[in-house]
N, CA, C and O atoms as a GROMACS GRO file, in nm:
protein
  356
    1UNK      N    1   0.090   0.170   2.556
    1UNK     CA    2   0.044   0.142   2.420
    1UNK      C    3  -0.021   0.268   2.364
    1UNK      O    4  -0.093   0.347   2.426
    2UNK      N    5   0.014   0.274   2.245
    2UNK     CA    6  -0.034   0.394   2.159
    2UNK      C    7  -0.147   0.392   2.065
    2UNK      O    8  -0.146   0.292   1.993
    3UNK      N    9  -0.225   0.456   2.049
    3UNK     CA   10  -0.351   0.400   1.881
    3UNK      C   11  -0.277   0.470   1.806
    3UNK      O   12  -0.222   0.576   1.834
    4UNK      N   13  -0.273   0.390   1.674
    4UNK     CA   14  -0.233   0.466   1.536
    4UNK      C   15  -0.332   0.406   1.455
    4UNK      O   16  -0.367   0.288   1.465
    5UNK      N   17  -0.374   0.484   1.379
    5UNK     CA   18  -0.506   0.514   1.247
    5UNK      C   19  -0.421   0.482   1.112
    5UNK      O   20  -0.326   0.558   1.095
    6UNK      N   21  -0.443   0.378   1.013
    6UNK     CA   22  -0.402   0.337   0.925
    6UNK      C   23  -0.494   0.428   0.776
    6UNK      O   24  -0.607   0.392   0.743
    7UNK      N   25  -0.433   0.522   0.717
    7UNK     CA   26  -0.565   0.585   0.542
    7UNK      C   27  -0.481   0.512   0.486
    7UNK      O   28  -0.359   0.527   0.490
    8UNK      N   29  -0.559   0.403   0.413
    8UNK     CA   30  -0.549   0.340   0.282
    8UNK      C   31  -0.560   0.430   0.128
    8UNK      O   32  -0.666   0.474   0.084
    9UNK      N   33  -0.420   0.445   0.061
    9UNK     CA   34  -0.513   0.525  -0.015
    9UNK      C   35  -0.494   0.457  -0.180
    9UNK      O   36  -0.429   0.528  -0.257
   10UNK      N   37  -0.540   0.341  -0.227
   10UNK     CA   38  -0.480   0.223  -0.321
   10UNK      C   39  -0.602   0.233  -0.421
   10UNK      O   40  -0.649   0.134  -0.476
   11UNK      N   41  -0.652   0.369  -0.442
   11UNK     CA   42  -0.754   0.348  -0.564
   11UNK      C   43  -0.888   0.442  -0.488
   11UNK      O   44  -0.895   0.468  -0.368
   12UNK      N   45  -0.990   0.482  -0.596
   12UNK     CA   46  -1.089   0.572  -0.530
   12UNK      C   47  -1.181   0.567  -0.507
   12UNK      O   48  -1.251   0.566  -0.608
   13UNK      N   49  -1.277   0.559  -0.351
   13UNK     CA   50  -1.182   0.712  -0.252
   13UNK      C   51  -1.132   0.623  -0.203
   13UNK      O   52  -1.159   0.504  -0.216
   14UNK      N   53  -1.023   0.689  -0.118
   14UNK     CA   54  -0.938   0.655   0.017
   14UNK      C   55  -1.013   0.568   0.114
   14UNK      O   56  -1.135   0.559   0.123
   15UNK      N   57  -0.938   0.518   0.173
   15UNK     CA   58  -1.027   0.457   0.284
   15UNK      C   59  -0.963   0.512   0.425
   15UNK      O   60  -0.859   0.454   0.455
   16UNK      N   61  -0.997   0.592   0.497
   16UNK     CA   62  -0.996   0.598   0.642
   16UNK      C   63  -1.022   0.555   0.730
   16UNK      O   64  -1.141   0.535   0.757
   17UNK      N   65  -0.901   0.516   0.828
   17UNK     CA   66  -0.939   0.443   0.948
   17UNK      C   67  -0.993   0.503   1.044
   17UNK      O   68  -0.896   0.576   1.068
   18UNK      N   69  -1.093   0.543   1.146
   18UNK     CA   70  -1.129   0.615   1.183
   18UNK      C   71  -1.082   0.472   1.387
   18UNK      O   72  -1.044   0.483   1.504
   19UNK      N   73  -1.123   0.380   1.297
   19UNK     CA   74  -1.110   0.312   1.438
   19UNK      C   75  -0.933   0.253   1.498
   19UNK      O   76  -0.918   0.204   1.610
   20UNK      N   77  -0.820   0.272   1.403
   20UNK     CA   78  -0.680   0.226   1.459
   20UNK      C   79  -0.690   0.090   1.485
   20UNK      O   80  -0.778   0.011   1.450
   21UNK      N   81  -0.529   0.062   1.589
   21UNK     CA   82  -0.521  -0.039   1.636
   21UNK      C   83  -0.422   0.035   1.743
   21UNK      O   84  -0.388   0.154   1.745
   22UNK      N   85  -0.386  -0.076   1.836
   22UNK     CA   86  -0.262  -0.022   1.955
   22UNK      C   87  -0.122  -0.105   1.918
   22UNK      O   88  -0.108  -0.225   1.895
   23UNK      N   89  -0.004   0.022   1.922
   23UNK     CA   90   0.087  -0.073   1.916
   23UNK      C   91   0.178  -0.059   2.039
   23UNK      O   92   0.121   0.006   2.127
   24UNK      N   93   0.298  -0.098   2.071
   24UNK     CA   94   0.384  -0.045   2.219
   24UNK      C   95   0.497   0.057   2.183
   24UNK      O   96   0.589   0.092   2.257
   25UNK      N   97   0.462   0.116   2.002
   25UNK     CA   98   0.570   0.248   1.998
   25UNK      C   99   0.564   0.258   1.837
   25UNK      O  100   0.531   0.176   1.752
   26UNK      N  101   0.600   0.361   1.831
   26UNK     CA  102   0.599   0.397   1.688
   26UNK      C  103   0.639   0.332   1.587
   26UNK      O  104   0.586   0.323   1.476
   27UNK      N  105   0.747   0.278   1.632
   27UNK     CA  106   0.812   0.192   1.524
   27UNK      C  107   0.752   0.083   1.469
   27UNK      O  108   0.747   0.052   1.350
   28UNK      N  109   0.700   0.018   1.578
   28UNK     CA  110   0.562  -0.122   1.545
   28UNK      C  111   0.480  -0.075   1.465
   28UNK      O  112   0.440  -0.145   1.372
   29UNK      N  113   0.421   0.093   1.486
   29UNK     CA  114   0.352   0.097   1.396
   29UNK      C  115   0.391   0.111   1.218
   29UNK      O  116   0.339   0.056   1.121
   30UNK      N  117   0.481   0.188   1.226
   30UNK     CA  118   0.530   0.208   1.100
   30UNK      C  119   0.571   0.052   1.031
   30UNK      O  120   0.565   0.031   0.910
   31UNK      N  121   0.617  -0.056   1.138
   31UNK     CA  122   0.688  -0.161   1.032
   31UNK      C  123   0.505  -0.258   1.002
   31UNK      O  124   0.496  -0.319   0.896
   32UNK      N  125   0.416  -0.258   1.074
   32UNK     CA  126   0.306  -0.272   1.080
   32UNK      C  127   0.244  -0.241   0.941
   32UNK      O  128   0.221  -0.326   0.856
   33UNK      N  129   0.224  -0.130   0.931
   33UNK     CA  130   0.181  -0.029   0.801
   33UNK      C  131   0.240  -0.092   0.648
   33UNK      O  132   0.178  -0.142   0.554
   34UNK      N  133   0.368  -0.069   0.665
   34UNK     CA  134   0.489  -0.144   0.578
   34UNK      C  135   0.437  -0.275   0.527
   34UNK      O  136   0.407  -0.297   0.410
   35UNK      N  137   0.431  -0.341   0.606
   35UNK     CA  138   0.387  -0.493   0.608
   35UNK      C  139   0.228  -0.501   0.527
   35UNK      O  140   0.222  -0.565   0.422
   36UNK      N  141   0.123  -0.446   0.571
   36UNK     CA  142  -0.039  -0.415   0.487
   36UNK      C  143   0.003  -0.323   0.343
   36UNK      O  144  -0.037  -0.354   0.231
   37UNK      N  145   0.083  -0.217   0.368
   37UNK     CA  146   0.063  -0.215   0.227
   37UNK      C  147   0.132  -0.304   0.121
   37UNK      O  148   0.096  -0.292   0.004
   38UNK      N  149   0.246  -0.408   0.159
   38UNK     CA  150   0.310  -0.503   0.089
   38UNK      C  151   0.167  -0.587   0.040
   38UNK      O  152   0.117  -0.601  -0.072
   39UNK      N  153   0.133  -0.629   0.152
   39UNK     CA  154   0.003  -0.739   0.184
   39UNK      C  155  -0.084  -0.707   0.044
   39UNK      O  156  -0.097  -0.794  -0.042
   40UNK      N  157  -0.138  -0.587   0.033
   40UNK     CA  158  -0.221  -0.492  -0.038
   40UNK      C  159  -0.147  -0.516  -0.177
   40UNK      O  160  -0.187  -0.594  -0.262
   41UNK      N  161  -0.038  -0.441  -0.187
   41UNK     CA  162   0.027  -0.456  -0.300
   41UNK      C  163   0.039  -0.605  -0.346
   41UNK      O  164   0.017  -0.612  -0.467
   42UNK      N  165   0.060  -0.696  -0.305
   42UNK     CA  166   0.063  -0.844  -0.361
   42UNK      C  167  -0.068  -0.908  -0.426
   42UNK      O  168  -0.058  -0.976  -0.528
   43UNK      N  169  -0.240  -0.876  -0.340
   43UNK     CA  170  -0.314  -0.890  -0.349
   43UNK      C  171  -0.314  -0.849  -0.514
   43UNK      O  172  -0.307  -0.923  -0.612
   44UNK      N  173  -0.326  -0.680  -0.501
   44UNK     CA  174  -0.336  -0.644  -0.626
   44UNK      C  175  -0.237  -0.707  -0.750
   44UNK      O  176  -0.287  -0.737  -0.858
   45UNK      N  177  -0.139  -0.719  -0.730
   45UNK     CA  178  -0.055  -0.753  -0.832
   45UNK      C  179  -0.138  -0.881  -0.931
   45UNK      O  180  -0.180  -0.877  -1.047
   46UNK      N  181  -0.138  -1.013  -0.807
   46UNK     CA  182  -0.225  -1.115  -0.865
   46UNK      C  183  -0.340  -1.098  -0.962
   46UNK      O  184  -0.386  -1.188  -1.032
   47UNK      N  185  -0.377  -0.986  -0.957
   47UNK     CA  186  -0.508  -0.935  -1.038
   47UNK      C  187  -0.457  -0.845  -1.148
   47UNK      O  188  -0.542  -0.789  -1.218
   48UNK      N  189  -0.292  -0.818  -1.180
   48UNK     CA  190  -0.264  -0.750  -1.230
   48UNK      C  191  -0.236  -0.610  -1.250
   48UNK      O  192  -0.168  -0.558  -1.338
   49UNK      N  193  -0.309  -0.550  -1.136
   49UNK     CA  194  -0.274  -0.414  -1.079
   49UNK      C  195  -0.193  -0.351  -1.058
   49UNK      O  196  -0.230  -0.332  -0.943
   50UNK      N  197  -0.053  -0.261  -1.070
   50UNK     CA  198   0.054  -0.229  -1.039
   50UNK      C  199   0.073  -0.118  -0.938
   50UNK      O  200   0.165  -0.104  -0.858
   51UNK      N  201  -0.007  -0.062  -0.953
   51UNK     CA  202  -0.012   0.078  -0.883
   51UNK      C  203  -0.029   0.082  -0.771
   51UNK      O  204  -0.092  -0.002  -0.706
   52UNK      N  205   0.043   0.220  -0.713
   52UNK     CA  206   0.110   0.223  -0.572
   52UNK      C  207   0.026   0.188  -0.475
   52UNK      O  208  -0.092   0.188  -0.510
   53UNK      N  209   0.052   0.154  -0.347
   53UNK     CA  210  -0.023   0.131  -0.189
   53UNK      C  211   0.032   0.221  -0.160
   53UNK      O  212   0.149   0.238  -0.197
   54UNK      N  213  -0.061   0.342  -0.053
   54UNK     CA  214   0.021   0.446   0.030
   54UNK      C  215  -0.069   0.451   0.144
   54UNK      O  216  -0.184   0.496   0.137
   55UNK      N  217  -0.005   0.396   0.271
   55UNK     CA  218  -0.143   0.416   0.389
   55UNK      C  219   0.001   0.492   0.477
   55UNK      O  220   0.120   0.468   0.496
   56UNK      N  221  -0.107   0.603   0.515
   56UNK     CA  222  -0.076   0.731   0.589
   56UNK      C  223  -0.124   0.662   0.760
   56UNK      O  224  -0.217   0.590   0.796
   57UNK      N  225   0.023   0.744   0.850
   57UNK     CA  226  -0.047   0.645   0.957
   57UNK      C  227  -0.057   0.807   0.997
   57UNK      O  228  -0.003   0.902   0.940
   58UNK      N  229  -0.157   0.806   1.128
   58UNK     CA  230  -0.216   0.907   1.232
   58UNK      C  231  -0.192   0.862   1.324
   58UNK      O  232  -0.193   0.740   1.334
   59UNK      N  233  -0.154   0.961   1.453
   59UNK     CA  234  -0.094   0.918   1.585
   59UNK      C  235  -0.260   0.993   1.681
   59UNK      O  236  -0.356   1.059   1.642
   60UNK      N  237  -0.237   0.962   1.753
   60UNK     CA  238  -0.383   1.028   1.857
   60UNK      C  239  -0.415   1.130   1.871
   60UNK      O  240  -0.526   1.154   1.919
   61UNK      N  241  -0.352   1.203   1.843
   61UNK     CA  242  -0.384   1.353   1.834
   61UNK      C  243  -0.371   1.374   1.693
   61UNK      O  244  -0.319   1.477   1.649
   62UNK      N  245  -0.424   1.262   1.605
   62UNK     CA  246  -0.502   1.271   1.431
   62UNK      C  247  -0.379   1.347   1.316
   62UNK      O  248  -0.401   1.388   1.202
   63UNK      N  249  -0.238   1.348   1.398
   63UNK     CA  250  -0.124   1.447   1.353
   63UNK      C  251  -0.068   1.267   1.207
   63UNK      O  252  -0.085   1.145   1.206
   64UNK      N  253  -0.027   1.334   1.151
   64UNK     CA  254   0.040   1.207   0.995
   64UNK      C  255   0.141   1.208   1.070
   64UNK      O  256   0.165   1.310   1.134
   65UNK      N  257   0.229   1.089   1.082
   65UNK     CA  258   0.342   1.037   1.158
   65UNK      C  259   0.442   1.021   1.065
   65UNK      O  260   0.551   1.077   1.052
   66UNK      N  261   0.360   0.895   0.977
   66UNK     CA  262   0.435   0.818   0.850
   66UNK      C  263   0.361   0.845   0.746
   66UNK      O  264   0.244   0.880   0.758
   67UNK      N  265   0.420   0.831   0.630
   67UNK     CA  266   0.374   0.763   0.506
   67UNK      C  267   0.464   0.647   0.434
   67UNK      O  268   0.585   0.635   0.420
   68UNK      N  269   0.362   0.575   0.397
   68UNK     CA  270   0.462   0.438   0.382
   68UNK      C  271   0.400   0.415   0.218
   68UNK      O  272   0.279   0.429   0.202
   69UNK      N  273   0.486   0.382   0.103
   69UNK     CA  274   0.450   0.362  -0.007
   69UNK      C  275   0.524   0.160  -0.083
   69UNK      O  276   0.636   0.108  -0.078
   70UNK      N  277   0.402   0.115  -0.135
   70UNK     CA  278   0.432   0.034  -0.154
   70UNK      C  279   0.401   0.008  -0.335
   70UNK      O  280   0.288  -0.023  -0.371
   71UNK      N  281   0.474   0.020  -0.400
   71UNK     CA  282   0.510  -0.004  -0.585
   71UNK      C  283   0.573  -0.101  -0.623
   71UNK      O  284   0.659  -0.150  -0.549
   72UNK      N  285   0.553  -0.139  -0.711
   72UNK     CA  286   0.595  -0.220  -0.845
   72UNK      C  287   0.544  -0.178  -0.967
   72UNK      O  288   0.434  -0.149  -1.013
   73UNK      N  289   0.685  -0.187  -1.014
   73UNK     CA  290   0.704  -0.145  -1.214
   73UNK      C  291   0.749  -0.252  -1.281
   73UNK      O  292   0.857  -0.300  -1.247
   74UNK      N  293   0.690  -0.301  -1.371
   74UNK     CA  294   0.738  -0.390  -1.475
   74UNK      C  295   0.769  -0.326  -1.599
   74UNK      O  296   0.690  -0.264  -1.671
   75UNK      N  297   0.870  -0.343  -1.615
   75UNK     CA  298   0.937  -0.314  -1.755
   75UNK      C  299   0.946  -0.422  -1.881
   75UNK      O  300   1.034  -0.507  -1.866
   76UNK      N  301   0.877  -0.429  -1.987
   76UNK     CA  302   0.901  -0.547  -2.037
   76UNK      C  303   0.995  -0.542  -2.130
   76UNK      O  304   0.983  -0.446  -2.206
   77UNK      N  305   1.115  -0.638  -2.156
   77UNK     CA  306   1.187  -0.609  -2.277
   77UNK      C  307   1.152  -0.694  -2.408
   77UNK      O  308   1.066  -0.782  -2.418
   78UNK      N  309   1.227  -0.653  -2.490
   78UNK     CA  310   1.188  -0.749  -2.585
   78UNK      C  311   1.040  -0.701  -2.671
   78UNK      O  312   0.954  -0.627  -2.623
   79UNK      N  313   1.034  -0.772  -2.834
   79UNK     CA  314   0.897  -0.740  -2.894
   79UNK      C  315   0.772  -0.782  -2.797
   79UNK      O  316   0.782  -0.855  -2.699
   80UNK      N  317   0.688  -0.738  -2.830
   80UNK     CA  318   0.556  -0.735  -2.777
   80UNK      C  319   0.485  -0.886  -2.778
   80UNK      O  320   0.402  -0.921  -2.694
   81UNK      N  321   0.529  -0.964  -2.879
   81UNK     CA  322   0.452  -1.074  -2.948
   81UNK      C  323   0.485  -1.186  -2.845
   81UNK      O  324   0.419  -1.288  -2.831
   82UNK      N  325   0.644  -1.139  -2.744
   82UNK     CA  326   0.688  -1.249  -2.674
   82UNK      C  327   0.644  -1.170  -2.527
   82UNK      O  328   0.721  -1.201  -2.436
   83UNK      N  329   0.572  -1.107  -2.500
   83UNK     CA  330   0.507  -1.079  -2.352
   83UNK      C  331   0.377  -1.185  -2.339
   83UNK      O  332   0.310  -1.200  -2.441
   84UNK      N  333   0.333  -1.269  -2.202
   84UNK     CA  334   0.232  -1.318  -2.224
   84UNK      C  335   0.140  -1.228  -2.172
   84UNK      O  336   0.173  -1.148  -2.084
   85UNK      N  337  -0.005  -1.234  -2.233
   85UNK     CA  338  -0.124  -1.170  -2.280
   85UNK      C  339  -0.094  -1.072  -2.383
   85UNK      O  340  -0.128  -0.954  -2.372
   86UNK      N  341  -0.042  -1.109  -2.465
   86UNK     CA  342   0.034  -0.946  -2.598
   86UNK      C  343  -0.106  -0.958  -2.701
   86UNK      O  344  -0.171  -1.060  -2.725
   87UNK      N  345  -0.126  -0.841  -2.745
   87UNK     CA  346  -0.257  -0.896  -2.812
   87UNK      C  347  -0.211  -0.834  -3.004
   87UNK      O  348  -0.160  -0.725  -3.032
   88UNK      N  349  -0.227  -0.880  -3.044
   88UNK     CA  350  -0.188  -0.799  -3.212
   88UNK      C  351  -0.262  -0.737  -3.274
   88UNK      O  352  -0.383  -0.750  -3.297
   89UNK      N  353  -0.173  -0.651  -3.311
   89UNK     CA  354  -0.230  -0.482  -3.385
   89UNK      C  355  -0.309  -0.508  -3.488
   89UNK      O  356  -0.359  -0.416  -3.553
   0.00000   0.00000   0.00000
């Protein structure tokens, strides 16, 4: 088993993991990571938030392994008056 260190970086400051978790190989960690910043990203969305999740993983010797990015863009079509919360000019 390996420690990998999860930096949150979803708004300011960053958050650093200083304490990890163990996984049995890299790949766990990366689909791991993947998975929290979705988690993260959904949280925010509900609140309306769009903007990116990016948690940087660290391997034990503190080296960046991954970066994993998690986004959503809404595009709205159509006049403004038919978006809900549209507010008038």
């Amino acid at each position: 088993m390996a420690r990998y260190c999860f930096d949150v970086q979803s708004g300011m400051p960053p958050v650093r993991d200083d304490e990890g978790a163990e996984f049995d190989n890299l790949d766990a960690a990366v689909q791991a990571a993947a998975r929290s910043a979705a988690e993260i990203g959904t949280n925010r969305l509900a609140k309306g938030d769009t903007s990116d999740v990016v948690i940087e993983v660290r391997d034990e010797q503190n080296q960046r392994v991954c970066t994993t990015t998690a986004s959503m863009r809404i595009y709205r079509h159509g006049p403004p008056d038919r978006w809900p919360h549209s507010r008038s000019a």
